[in-house]
C-alpha positions as CSV (number, residue, x, y, z in Angstrom):
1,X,2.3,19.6,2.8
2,X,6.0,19.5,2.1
3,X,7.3,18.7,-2.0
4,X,10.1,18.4,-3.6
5,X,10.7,21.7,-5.7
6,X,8.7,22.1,-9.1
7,X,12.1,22.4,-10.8
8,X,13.3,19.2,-9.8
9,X,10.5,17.0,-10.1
10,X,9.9,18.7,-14.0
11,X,13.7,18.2,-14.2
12,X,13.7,14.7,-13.9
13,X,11.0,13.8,-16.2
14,X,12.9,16.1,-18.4
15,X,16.2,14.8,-18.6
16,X,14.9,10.4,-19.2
17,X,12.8,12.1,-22.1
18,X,16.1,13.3,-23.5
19,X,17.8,10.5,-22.6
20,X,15.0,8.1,-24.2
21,X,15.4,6.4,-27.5
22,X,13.8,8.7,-30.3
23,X,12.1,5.5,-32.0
24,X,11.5,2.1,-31.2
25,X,13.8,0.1,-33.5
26,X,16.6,2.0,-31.0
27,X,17.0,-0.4,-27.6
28,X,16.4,1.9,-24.3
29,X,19.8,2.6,-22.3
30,X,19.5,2.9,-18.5
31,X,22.2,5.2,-18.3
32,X,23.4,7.5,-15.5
33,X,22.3,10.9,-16.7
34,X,18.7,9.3,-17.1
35,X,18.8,8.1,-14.0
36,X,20.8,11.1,-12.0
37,X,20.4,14.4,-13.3
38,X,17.7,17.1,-12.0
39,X,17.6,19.9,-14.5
40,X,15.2,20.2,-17.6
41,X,12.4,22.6,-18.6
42,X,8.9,23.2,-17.8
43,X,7.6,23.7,-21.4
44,X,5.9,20.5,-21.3
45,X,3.7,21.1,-18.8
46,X,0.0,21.4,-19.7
47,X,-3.5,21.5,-18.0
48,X,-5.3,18.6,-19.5
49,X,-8.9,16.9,-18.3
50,X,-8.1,14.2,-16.1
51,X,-11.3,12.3,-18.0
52,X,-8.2,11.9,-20.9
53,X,-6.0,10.3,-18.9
54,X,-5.7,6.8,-18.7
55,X,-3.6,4.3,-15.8
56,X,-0.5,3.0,-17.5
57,X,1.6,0.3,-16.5
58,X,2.2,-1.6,-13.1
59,X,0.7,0.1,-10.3
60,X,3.7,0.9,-7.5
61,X,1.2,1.3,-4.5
62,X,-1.1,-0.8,-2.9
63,X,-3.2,1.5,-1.2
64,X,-5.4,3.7,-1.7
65,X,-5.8,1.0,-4.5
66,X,-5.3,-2.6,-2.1
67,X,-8.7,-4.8,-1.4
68,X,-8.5,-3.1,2.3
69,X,-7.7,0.2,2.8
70,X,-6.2,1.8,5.6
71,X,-7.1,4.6,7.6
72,X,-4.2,6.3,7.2
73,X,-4.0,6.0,3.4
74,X,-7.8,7.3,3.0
75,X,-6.7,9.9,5.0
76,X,-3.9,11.0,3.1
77,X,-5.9,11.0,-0.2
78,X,-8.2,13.6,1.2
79,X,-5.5,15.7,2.7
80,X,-3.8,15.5,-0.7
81,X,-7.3,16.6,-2.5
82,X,-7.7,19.4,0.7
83,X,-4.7,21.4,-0.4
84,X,-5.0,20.9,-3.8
85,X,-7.9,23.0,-3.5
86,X,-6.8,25.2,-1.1
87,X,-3.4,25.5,-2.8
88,X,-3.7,24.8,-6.1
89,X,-1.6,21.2,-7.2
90,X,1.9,22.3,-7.0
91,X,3.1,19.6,-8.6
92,X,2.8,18.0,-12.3
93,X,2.0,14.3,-12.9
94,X,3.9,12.6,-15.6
95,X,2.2,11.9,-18.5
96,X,2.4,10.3,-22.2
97,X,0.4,10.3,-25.3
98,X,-1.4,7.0,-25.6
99,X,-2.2,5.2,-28.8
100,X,-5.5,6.9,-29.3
101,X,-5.5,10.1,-30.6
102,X,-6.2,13.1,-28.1
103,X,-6.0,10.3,-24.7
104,X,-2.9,9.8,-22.5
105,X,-1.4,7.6,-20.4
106,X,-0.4,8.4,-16.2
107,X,3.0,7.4,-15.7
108,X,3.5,9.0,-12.0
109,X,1.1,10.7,-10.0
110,X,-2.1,8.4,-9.9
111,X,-2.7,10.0,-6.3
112,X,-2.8,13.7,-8.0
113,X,-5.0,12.7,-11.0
114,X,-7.1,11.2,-8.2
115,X,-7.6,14.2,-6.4
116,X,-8.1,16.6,-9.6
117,X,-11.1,13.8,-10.9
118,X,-12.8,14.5,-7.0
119,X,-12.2,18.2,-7.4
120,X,-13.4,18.3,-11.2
121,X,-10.3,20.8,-12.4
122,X,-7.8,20.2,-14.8
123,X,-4.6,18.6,-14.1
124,X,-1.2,20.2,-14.5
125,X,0.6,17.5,-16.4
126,X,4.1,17.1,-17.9
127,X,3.5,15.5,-21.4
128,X,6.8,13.4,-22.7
129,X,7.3,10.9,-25.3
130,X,9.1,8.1,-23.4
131,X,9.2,4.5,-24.1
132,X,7.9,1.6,-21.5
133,X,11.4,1.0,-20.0
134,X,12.4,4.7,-19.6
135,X,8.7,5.4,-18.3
136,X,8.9,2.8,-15.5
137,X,12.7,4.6,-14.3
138,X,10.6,8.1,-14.5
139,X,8.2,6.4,-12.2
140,X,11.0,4.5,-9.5
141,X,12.5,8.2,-9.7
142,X,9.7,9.9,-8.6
143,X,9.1,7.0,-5.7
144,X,12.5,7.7,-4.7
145,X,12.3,11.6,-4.7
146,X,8.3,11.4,-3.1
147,X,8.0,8.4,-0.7
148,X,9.7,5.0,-0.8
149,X,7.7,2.3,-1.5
150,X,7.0,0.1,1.7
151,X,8.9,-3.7,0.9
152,X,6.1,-5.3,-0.2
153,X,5.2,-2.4,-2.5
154,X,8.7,-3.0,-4.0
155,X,7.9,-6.6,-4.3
156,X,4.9,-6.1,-6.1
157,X,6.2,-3.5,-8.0
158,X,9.2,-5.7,-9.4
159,X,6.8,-8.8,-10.2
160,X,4.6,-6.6,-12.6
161,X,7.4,-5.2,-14.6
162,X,8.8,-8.5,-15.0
163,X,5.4,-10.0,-15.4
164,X,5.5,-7.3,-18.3
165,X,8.4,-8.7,-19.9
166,X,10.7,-6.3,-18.6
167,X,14.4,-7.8,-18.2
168,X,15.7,-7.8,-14.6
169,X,17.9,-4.9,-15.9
170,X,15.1,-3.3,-16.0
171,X,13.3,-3.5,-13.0
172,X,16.6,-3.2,-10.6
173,X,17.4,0.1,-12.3
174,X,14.0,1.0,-11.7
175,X,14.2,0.5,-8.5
176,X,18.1,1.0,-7.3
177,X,18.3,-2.9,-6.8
178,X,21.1,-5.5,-6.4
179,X,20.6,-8.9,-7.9
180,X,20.4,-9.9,-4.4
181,X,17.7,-7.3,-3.7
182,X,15.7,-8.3,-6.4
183,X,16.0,-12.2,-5.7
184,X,14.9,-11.5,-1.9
185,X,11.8,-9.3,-3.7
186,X,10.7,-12.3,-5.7
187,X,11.2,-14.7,-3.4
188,X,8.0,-13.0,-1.4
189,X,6.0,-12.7,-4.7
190,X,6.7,-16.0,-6.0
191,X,5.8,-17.5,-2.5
192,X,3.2,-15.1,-0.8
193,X,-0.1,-15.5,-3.3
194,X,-1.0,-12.1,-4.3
195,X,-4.8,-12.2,-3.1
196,X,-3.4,-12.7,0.5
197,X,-1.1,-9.8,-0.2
198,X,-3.5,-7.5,-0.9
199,X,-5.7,-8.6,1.9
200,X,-2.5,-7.5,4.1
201,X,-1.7,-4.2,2.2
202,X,1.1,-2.1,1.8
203,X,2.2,-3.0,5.4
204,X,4.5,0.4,5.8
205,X,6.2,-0.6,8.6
206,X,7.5,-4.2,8.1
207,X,10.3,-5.2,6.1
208,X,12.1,-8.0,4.3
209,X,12.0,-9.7,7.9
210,X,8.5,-10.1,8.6
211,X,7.4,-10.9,5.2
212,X,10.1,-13.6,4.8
213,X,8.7,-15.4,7.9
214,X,5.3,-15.1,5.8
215,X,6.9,-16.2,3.0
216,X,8.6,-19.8,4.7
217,X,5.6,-20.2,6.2
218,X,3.7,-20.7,2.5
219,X,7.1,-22.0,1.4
220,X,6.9,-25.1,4.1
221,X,3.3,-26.2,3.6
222,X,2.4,-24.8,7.0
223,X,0.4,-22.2,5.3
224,X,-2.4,-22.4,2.4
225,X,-3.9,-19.6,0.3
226,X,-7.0,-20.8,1.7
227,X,-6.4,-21.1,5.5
228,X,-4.5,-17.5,5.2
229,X,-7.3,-15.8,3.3
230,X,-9.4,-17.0,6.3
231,X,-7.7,-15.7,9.0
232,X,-7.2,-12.6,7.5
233,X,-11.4,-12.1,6.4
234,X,-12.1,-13.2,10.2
235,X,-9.5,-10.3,11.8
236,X,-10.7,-7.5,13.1
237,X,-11.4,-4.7,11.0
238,X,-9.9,-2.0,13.1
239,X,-6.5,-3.9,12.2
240,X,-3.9,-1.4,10.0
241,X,-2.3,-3.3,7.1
242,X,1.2,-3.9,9.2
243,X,-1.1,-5.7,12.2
244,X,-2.9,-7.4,9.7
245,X,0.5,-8.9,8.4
246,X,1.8,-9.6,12.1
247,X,-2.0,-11.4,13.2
248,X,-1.7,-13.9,10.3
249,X,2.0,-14.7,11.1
250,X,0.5,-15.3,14.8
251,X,-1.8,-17.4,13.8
252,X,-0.4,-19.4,11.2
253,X,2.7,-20.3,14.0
254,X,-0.3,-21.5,16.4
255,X,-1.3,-23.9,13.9
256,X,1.9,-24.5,12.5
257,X,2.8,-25.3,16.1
258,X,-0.3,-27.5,17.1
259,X,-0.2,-29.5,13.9
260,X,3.8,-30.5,14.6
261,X,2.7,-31.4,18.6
262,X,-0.4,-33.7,17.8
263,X,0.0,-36.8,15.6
264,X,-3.8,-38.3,14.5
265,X,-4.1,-41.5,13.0
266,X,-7.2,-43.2,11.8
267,X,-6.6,-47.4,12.6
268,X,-10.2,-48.0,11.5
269,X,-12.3,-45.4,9.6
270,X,-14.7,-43.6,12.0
271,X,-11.8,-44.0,15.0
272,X,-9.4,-41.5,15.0
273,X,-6.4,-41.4,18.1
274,X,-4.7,-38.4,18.2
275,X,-1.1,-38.3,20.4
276,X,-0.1,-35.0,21.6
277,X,2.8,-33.7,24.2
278,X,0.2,-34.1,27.3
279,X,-2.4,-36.9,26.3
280,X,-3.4,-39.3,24.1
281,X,-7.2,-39.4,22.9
282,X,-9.3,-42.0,21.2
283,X,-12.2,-40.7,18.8
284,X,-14.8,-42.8,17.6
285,X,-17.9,-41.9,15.7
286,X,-21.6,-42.8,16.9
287,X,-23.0,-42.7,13.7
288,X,-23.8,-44.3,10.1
289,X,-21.6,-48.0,9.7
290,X,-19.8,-47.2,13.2
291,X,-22.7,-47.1,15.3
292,X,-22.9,-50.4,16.3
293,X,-18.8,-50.8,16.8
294,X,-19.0,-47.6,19.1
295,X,-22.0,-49.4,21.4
296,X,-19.7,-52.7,21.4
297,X,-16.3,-50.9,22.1
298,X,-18.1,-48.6,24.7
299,X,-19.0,-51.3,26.6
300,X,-15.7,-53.6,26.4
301,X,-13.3,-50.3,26.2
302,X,-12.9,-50.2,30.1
303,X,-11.7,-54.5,29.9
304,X,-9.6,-53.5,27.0
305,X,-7.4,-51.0,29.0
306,X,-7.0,-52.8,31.8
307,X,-5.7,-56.0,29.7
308,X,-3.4,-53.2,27.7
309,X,-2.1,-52.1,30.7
310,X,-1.5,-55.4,32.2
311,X,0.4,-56.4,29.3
312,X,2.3,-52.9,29.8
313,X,3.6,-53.8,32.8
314,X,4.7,-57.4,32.2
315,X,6.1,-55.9,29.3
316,X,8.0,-53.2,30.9
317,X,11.1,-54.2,32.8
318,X,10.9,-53.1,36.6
319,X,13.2,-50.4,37.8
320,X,15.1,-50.9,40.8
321,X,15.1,-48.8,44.3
């Protein structure tokens, strides 16, 4: 499968753990050569037991980690595990020392560490000393340099460094962001709850477009968690994360639709009239307190209309020929 060189990749890492703070009363600068340069050493990298290494930080991907996984992204975890074993792992994950002595923490390459854990073999690791803020650049570096993070990914992503307490310095260096940029990412995580998100996935194909309707949708009351966590457990299965996305739009426009046509109002309890576009229907209950009311208006109901519409008509100013 095609990589990025070993150089560069070891490079990168390299050059933000030079470019880190050397303690932590010194405040991390994002600066250009941290974020930029491609040329460092491979002295760091070691072969360590994946059983050491622990997940660090916000996770970037929603699959193969989301609630529903997609065929695709299975896939690609055993093709990634395939030529590992066939190839060897070409290249290094990103790693730190953790707090407890001898245990480290992944910064990049969860997918890799995966793959070595289901083979059993070592992992070929790049071991750096970097703070939280420079280790979350190292990780939207390696996005940008591997494969870029669908837009809900990004979303995602964005919310968890923040919901670290990471400034939104941070997170738009992190991930090459605008203030604009990052506004539109938050407006989909601060709008779209996150269990429906991770019903939908990583969604790969659809951009700020689609998940923006989504997002109104929620943002308009024509949407609930509940209703949307429905639709989405009743879809078919064979649905890919970006279908899964466009269905529940679908759907939630029907409704969205049918509640705006029909008006219902409830005169007396147990009677319900409900005025839509093509008819108007009365409703009431045969049961309980309105049993009796629903014998006496059943029978009187056809005298009712008639006097209604009489008075309609008298009512109702005749048009001329």
């Amino acid at each position: 499968m095609a990589r990025k060189s070993l150089s560069g990749m070891a490079g990168i890492a390299s050059t933000i753990a030079r470019s880190a703070a050397p303690n932590s009363d010194r405040a991390t600068k994002i600066s250009a050569p941290a974020l930029g340069a491609l040329q460092g050493s491979l002295a760091a990298i070691r072969e360590i037991e994946p059983s050491l290494i622990d997940d660090w930080g916000p996770i970037d991907r929603l699959t193969p980690f989301t609630a529903v996984n997609d065929d695709d992204a299975v896939e690609g975890l055993e093709n990634l595990t395939d030529s590992i074993r066939d190839q060897g792992q070409q290249v290094p994950i990103l790693i730190r020392k953790a707090k407890v002595e001898g245990r480290y923490e992944v910064i990049y390459g969860r997918r890799r560490l995966a793959a070595c854990r289901e083979l059993g073999i070592k992992v070929r690791a790049n071991v750096q000393d970097l703070d939280d803020a420079t280790a979350l650049i190292a990780k939207g570096l390696e996005n940008a340099a591997r494969r870029n993070l669908s837009f809900y990914e990004r979303a995602r992503f964005a919310q968890a460094i923040i919901d670290a307490g990471h400034p939104p310095a941070t997170v738009k260096a992190v991930l090459s962001l605008s203030s604009a940029g990052l506004s539109h990412l938050t407006r989909i995580t601060q709008a779209v709850p996150t269990d429906v998100g991770t019903l939908i996935g990583a969604a790969t194909k659809s951009g700020r477009p689609k998940w923006t309707v989504l997002a109104d949708l929620f943002i308009a009351g024509k949407l609930s968690e509940k209703t949307a966590y429905g639709i989405l457990k009743s879809a078919s299965e064979r649905l890919n994360s970006d279908e899964r996305l466009e269905h529940l739009i679908r759907e939630a426009t029907k409704r969205g639709a049918r509640h705006d046509e029909i008006v219902e109002v409830t005169p007396v309890d147990g009677v319900t009239i409900r005025s839509g576009k093509s008819s108007v229907t009365l409703t009431v209950k045969r049961a309980g307190t309105n049993a009796e009311f629903a014998s006496w208006l059943n029978s009187r109901l056809p005298e009712i209309i008639e006097q209604s519409y009489a008075d309609f008509k008298s009512e109702t100013p005749r048009k001329e020929n």
